[in-house]
mmCIF file of the N, C-alpha and C atoms, coordinates in Angstrom:
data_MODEL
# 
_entry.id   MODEL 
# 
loop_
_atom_site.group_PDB 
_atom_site.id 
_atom_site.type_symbol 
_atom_site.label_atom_id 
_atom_site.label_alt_id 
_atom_site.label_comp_id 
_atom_site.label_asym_id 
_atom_site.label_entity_id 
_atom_site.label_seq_id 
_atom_site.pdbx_PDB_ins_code 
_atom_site.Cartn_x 
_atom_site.Cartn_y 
_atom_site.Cartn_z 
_atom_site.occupancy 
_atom_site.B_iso_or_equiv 
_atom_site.pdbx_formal_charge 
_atom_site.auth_seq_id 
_atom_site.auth_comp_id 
_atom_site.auth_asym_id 
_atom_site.auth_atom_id 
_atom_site.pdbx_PDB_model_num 
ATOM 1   N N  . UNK A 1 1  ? 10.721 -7.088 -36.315 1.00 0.00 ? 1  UNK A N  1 
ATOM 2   C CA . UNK A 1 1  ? 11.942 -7.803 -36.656 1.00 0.00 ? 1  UNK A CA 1 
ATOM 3   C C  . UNK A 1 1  ? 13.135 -6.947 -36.219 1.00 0.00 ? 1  UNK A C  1 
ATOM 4   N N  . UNK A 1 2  ? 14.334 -7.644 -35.621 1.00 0.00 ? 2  UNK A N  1 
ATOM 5   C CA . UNK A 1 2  ? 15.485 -6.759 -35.401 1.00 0.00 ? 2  UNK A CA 1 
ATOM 6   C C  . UNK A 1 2  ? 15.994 -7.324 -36.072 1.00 0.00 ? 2  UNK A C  1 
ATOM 7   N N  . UNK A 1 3  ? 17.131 -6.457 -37.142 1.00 0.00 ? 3  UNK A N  1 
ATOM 8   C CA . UNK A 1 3  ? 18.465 -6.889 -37.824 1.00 0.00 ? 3  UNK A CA 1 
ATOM 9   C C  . UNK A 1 3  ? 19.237 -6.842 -36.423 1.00 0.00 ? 3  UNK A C  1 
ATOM 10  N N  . UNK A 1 4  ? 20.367 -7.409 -36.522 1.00 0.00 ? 4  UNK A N  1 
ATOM 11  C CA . UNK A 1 4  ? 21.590 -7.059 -36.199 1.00 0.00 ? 4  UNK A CA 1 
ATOM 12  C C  . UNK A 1 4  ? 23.158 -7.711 -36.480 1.00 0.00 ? 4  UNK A C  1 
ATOM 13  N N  . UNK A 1 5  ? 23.894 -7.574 -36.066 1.00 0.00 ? 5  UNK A N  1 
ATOM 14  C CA . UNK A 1 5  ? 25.632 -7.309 -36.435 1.00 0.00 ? 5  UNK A CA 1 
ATOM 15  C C  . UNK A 1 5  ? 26.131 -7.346 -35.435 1.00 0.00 ? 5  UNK A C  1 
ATOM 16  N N  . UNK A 1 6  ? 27.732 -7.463 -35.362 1.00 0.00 ? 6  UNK A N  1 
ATOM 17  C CA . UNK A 1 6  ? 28.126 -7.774 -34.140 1.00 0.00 ? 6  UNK A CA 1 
ATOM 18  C C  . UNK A 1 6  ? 28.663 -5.997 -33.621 1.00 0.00 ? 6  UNK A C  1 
ATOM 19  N N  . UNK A 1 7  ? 28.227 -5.271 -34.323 1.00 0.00 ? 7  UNK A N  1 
ATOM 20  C CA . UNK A 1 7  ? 27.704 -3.716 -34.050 1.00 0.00 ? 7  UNK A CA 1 
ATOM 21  C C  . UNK A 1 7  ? 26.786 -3.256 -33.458 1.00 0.00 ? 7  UNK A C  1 
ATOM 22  N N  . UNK A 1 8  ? 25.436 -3.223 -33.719 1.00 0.00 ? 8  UNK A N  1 
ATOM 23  C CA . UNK A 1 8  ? 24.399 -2.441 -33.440 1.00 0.00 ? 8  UNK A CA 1 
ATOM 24  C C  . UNK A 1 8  ? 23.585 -3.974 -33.492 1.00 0.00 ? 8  UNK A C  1 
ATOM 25  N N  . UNK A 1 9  ? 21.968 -3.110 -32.821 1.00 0.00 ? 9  UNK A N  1 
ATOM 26  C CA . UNK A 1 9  ? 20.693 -3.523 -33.419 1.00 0.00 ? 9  UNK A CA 1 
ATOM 27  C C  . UNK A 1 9  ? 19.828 -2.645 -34.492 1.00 0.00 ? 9  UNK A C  1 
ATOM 28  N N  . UNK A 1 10 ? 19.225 -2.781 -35.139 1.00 0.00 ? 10 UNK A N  1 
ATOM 29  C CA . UNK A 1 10 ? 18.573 -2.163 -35.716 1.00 0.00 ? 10 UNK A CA 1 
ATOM 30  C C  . UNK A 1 10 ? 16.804 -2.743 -35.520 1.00 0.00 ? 10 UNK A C  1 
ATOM 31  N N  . UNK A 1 11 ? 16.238 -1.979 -34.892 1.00 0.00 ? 11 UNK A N  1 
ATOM 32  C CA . UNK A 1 11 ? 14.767 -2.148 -34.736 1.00 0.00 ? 11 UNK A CA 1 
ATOM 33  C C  . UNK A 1 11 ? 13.858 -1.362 -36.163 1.00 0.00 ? 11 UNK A C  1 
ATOM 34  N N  . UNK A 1 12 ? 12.756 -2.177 -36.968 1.00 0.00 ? 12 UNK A N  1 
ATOM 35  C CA . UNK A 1 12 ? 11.910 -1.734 -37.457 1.00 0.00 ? 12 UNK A CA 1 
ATOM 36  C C  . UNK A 1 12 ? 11.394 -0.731 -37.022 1.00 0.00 ? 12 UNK A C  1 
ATOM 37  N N  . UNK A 1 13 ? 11.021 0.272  -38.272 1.00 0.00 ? 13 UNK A N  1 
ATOM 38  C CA . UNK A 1 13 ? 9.806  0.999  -37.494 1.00 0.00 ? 13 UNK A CA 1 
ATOM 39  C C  . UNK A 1 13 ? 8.360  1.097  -36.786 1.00 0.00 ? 13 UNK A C  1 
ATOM 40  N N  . UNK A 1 14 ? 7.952  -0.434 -37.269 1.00 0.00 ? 14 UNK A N  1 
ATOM 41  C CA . UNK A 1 14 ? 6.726  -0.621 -36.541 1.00 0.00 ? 14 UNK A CA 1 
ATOM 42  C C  . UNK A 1 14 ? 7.006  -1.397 -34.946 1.00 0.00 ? 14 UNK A C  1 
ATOM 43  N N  . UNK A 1 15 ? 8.034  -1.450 -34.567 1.00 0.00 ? 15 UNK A N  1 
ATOM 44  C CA . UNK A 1 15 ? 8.715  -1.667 -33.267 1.00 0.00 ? 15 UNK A CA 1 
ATOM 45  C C  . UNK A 1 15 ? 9.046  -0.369 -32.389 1.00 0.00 ? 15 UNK A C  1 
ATOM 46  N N  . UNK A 1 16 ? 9.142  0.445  -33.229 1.00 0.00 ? 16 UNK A N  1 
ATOM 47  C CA . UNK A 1 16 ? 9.649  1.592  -32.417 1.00 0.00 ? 16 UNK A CA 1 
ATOM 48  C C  . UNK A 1 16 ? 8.647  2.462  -31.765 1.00 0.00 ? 16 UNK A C  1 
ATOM 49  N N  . UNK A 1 17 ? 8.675  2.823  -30.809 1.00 0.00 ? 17 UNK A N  1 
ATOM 50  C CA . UNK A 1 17 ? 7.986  3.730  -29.805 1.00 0.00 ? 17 UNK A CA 1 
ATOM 51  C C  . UNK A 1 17 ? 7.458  5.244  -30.544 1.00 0.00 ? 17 UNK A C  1 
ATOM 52  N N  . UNK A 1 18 ? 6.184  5.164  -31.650 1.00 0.00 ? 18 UNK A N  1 
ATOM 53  C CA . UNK A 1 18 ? 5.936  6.874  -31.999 1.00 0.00 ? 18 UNK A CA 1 
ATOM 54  C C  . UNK A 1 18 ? 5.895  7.704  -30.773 1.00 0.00 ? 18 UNK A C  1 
ATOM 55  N N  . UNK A 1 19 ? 5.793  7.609  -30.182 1.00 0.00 ? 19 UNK A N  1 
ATOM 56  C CA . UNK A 1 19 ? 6.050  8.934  -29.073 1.00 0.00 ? 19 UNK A CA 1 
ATOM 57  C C  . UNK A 1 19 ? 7.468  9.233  -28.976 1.00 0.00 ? 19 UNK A C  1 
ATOM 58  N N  . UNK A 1 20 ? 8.319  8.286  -28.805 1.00 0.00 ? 20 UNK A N  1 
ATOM 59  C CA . UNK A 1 20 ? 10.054 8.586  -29.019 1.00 0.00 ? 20 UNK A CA 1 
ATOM 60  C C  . UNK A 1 20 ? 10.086 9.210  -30.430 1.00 0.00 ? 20 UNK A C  1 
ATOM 61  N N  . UNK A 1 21 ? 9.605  8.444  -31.413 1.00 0.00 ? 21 UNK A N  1 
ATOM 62  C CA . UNK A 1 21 ? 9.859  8.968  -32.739 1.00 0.00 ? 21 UNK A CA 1 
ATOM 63  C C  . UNK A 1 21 ? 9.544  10.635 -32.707 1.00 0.00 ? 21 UNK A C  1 
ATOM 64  N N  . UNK A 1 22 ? 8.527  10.749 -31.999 1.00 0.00 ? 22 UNK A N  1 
ATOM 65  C CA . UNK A 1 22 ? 8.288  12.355 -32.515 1.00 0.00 ? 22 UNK A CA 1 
ATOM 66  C C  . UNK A 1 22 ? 8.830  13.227 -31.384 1.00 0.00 ? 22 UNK A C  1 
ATOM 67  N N  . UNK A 1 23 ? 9.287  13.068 -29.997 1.00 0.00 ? 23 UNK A N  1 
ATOM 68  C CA . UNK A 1 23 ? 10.245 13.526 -29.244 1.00 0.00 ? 23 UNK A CA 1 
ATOM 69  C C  . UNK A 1 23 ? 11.744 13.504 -30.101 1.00 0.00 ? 23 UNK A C  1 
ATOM 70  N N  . UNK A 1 24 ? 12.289 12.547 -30.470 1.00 0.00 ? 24 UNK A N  1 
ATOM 71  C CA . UNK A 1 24 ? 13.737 12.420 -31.680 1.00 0.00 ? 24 UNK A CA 1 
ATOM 72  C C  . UNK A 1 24 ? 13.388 14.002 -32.781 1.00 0.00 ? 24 UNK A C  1 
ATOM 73  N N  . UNK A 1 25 ? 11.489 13.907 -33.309 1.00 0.00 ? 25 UNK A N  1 
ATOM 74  C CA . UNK A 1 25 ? 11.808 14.626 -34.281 1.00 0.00 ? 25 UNK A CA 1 
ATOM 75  C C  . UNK A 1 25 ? 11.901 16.340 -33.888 1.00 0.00 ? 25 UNK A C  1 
ATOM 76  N N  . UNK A 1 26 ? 10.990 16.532 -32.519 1.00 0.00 ? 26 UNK A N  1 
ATOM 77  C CA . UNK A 1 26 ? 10.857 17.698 -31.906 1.00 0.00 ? 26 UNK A CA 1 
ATOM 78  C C  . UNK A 1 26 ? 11.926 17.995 -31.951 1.00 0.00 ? 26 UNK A C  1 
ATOM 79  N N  . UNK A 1 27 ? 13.232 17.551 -31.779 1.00 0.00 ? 27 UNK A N  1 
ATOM 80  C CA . UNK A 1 27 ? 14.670 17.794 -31.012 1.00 0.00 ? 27 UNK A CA 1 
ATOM 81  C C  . UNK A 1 27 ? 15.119 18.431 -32.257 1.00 0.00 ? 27 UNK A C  1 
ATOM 82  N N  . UNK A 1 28 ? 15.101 17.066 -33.182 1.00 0.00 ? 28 UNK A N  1 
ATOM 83  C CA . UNK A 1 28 ? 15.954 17.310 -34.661 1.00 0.00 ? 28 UNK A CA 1 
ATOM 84  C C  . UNK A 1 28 ? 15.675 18.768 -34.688 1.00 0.00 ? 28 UNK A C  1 
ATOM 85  N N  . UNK A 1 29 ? 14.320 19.176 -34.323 1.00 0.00 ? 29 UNK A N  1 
ATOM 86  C CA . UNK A 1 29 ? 13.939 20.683 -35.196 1.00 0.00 ? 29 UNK A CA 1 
ATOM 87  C C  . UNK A 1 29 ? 14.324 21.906 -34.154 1.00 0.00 ? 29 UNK A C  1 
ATOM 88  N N  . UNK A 1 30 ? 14.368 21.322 -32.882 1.00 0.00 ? 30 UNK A N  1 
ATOM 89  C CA . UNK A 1 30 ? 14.748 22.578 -32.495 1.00 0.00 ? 30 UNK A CA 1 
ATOM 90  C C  . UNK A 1 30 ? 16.593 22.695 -32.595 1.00 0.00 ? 30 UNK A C  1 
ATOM 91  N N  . UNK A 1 31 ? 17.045 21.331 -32.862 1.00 0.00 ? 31 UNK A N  1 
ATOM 92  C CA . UNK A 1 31 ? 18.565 22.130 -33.088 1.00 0.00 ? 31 UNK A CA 1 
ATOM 93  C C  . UNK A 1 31 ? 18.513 22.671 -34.505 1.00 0.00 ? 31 UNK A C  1 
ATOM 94  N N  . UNK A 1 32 ? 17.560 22.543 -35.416 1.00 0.00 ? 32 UNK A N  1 
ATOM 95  C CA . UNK A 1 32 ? 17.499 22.983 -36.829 1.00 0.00 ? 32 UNK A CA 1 
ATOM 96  C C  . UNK A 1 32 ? 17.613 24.222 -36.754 1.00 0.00 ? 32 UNK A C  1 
ATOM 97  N N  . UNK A 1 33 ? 16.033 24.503 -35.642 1.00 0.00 ? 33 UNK A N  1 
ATOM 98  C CA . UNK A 1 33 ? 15.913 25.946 -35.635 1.00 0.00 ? 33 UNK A CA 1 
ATOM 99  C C  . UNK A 1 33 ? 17.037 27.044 -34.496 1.00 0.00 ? 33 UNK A C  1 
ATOM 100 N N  . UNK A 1 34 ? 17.678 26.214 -34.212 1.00 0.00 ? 34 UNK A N  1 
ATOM 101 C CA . UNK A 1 34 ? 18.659 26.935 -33.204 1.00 0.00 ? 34 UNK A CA 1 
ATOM 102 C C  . UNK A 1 34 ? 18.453 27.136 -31.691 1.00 0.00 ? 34 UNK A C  1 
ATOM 103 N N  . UNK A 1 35 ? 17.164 26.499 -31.784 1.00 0.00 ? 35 UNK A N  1 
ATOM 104 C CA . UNK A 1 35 ? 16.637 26.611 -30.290 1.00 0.00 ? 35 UNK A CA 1 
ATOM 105 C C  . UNK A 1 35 ? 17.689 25.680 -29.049 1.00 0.00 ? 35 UNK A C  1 
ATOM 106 N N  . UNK A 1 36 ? 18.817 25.223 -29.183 1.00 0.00 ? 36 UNK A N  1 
ATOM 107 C CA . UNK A 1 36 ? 19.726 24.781 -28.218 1.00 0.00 ? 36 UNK A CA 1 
ATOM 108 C C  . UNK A 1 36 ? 20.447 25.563 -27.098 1.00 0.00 ? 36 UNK A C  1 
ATOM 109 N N  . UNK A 1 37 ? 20.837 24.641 -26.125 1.00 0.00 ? 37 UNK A N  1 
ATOM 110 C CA . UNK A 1 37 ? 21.937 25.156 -25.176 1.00 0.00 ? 37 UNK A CA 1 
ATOM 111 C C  . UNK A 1 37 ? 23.206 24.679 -24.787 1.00 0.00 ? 37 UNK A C  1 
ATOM 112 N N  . UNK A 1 38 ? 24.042 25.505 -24.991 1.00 0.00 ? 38 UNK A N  1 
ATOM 113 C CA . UNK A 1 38 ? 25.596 25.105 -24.935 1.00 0.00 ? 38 UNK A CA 1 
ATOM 114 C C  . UNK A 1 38 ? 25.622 23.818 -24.059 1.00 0.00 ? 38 UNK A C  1 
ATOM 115 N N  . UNK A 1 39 ? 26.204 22.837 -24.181 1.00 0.00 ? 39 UNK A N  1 
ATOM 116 C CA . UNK A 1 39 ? 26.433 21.846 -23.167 1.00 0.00 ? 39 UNK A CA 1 
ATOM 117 C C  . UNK A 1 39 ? 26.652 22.171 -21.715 1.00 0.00 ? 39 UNK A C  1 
ATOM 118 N N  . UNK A 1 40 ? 27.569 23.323 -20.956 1.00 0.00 ? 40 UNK A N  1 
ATOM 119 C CA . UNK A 1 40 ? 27.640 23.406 -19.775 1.00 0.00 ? 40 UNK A CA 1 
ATOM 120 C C  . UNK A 1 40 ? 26.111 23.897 -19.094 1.00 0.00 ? 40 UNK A C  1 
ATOM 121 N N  . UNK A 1 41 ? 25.705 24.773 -19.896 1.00 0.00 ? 41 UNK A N  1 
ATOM 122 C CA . UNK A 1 41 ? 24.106 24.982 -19.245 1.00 0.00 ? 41 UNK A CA 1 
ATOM 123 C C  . UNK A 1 41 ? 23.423 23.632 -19.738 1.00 0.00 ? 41 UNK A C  1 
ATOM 124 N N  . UNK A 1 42 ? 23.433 23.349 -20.159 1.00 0.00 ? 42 UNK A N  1 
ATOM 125 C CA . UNK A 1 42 ? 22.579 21.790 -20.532 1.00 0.00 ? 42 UNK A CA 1 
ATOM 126 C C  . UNK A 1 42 ? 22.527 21.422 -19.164 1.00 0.00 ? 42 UNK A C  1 
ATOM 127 N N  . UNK A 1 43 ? 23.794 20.838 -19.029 1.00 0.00 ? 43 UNK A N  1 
ATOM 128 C CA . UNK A 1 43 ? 24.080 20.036 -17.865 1.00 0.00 ? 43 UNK A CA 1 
ATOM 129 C C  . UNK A 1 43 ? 23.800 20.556 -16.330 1.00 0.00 ? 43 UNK A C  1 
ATOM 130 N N  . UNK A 1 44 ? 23.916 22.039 -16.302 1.00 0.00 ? 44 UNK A N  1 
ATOM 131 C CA . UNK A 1 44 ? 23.699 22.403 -14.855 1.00 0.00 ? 44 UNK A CA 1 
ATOM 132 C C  . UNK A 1 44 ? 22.118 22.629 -15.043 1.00 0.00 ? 44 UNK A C  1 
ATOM 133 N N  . UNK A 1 45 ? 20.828 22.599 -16.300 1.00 0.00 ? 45 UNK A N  1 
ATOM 134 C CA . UNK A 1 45 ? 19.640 22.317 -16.054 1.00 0.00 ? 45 UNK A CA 1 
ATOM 135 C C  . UNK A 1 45 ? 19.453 20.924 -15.693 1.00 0.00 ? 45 UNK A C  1 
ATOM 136 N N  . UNK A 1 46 ? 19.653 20.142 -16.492 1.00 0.00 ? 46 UNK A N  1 
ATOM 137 C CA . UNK A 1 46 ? 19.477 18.004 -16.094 1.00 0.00 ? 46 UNK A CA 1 
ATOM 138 C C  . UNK A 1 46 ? 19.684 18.798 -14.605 1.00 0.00 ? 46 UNK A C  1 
ATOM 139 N N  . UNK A 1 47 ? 21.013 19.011 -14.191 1.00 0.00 ? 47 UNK A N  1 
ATOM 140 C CA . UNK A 1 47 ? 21.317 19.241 -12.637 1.00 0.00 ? 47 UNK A CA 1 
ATOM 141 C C  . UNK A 1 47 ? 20.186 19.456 -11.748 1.00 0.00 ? 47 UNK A C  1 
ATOM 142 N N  . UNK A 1 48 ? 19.986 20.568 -12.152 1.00 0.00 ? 48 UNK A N  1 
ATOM 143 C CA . UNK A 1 48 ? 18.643 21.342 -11.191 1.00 0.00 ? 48 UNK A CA 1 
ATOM 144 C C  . UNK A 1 48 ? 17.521 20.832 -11.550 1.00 0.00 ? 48 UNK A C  1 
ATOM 145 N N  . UNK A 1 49 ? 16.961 20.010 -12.648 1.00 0.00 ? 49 UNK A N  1 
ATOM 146 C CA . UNK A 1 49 ? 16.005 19.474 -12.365 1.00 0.00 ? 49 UNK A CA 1 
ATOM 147 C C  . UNK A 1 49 ? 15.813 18.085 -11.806 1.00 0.00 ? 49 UNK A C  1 
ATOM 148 N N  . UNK A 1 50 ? 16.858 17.691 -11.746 1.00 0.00 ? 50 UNK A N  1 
ATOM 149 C CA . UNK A 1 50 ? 17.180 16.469 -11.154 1.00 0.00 ? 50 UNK A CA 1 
ATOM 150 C C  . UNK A 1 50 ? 17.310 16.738 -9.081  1.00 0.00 ? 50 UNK A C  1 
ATOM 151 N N  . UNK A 1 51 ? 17.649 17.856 -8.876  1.00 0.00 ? 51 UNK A N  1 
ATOM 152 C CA . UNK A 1 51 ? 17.663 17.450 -7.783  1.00 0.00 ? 51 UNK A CA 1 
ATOM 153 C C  . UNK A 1 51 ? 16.675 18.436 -7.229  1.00 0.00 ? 51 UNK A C  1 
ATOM 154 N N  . UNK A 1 52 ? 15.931 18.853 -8.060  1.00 0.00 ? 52 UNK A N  1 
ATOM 155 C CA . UNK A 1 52 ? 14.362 19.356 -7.632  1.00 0.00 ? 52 UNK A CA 1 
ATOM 156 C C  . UNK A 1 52 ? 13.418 18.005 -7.386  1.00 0.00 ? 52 UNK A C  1 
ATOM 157 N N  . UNK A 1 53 ? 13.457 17.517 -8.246  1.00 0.00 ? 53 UNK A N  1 
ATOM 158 C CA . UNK A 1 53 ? 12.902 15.894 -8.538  1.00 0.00 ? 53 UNK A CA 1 
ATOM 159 C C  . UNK A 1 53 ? 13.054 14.913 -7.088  1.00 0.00 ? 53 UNK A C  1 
ATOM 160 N N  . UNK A 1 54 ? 14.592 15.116 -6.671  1.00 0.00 ? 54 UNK A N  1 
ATOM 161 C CA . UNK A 1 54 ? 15.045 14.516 -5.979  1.00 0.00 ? 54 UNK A CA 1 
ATOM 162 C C  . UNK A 1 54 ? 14.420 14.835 -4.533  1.00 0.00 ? 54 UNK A C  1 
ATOM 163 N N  . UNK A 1 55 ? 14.686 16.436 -4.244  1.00 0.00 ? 55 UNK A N  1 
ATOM 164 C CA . UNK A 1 55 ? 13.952 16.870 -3.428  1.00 0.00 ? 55 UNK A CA 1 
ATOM 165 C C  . UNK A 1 55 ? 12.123 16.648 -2.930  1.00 0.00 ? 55 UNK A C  1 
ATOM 166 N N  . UNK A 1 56 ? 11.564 16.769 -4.085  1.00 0.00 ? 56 UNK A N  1 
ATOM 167 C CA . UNK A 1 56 ? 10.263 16.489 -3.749  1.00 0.00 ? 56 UNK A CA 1 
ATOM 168 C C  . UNK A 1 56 ? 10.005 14.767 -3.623  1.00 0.00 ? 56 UNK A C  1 
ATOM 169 N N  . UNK A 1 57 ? 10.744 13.692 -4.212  1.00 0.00 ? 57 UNK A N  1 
ATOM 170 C CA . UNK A 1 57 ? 10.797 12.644 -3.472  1.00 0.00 ? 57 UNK A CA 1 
ATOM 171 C C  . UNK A 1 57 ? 10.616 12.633 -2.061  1.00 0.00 ? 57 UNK A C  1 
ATOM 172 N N  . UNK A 1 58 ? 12.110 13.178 -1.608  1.00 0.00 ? 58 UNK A N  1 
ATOM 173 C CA . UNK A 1 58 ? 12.226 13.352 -0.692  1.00 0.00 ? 58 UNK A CA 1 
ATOM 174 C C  . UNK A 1 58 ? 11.361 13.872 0.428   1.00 0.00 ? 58 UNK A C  1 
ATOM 175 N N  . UNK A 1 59 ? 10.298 14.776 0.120   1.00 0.00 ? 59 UNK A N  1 
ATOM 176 C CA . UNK A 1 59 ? 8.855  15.347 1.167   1.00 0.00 ? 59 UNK A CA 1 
ATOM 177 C C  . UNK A 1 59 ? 8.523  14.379 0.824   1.00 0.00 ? 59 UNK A C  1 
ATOM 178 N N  . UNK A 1 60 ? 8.038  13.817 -0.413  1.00 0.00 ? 60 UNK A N  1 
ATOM 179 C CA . UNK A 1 60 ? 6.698  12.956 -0.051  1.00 0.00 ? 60 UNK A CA 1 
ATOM 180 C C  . UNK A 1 60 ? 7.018  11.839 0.789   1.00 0.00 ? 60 UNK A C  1 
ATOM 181 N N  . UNK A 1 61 ? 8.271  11.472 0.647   1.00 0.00 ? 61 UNK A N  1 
ATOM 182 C CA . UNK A 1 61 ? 8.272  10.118 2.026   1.00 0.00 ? 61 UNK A CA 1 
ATOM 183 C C  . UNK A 1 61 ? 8.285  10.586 2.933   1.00 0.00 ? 61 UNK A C  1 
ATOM 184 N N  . UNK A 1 62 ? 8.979  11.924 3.409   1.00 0.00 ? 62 UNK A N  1 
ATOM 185 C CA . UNK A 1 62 ? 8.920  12.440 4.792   1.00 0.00 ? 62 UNK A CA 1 
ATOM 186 C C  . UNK A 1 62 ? 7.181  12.415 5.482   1.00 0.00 ? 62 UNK A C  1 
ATOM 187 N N  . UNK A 1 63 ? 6.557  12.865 3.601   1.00 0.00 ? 63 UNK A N  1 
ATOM 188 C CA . UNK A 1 63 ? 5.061  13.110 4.651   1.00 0.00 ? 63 UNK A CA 1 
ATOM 189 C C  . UNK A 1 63 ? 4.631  11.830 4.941   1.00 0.00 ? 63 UNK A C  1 
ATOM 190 N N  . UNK A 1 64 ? 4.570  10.744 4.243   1.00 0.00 ? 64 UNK A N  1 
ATOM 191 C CA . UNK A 1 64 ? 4.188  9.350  4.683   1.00 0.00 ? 64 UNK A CA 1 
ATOM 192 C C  . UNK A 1 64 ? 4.744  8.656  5.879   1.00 0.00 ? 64 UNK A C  1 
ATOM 193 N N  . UNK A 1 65 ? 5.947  9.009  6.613   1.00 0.00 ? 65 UNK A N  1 
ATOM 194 C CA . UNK A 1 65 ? 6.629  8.312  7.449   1.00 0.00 ? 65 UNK A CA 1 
ATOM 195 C C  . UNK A 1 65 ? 5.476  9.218  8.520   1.00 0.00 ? 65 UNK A C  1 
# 
């Protein structure tokens, strides 16, 4: 069942994805435990792994062409 409002949705919990649920809870705990990184390094990792990602796309079509 979804509630919703001319705000949000709200999804049940037997709708919701347990694998998200316990990725959400991994997180909760590592900012609990302090295990975070300042936002500017945040962002220049997403960065670099994103265009590592990007890169190896990139061979594998090269090797198929």
């Amino acid at each position: 069942m979804i509630l919703e409002n001319e705000n949000m949705i709200i999804q049940t919990a037997s709708e919701v994805d347990p694998v998200l649920l316990r990725m959400l809870d991994r997180g909760i705990d590592d900012v609990s435990a302090g295990r975070t990184l300042p936002h500017k390094e945040a962002m220049e990792e997403i960065k670099r792994i994103r265009d590592q990602r990007r890169q190896e796309r990139e061979r594998k079509t090269a090797a198929r062409a």
